[in-house]
C-alpha positions in Angstrom: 48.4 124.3 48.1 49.0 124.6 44.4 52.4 124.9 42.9 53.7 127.8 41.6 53.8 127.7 37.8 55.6 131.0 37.1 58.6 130.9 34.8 62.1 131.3 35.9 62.1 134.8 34.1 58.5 135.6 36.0 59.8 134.7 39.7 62.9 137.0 38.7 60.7 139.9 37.8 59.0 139.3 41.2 61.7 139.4 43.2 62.3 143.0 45.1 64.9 145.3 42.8 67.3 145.1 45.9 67.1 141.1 45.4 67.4 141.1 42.0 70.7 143.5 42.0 72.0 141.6 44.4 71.8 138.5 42.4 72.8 139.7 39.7 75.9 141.3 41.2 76.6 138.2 42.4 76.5 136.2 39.2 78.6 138.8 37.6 81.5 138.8 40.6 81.2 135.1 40.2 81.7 134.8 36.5 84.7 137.8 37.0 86.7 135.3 40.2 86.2 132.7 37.0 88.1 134.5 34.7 90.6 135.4 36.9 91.4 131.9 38.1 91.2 130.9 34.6 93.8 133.2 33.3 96.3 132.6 36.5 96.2 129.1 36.1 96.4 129.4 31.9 99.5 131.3 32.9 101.1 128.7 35.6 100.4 125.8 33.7 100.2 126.9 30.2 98.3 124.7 27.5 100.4 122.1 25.6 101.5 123.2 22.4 98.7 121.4 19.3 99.9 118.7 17.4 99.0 119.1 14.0 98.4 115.2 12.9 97.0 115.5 9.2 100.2 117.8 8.4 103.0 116.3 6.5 106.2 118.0 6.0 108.0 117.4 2.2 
């Protein structure tokens, strides 16, 4: 058997439209749950405030 040289954007397209929706569903709810987490914990454990290091006060 030969391997399959297709490109990653060619086995996509070959992949049934139910497949495809359904991975790409997927990807998008997974991307969504990472915003979500990323905002709840950027709002329990807020970011500590910069410290500007090249600025002097006179």
């Amino acid at each position: 058997m030969s391997p399959n040289h297709n490109t990653l954007a060619q086995s996509f397209a070959a992949l049934p439209p139910a497949t495809r929706l359904k991975l790409s569903l997927s990807v998008c709810a997974v991307a969504g749950i990472g915003l979500l987490i990323s905002d709840y914990l950027e709002a329990k454990m807020p970011p500590p405030p910069k410290i500007n290091k090249h600025h002097t006060e006179e």
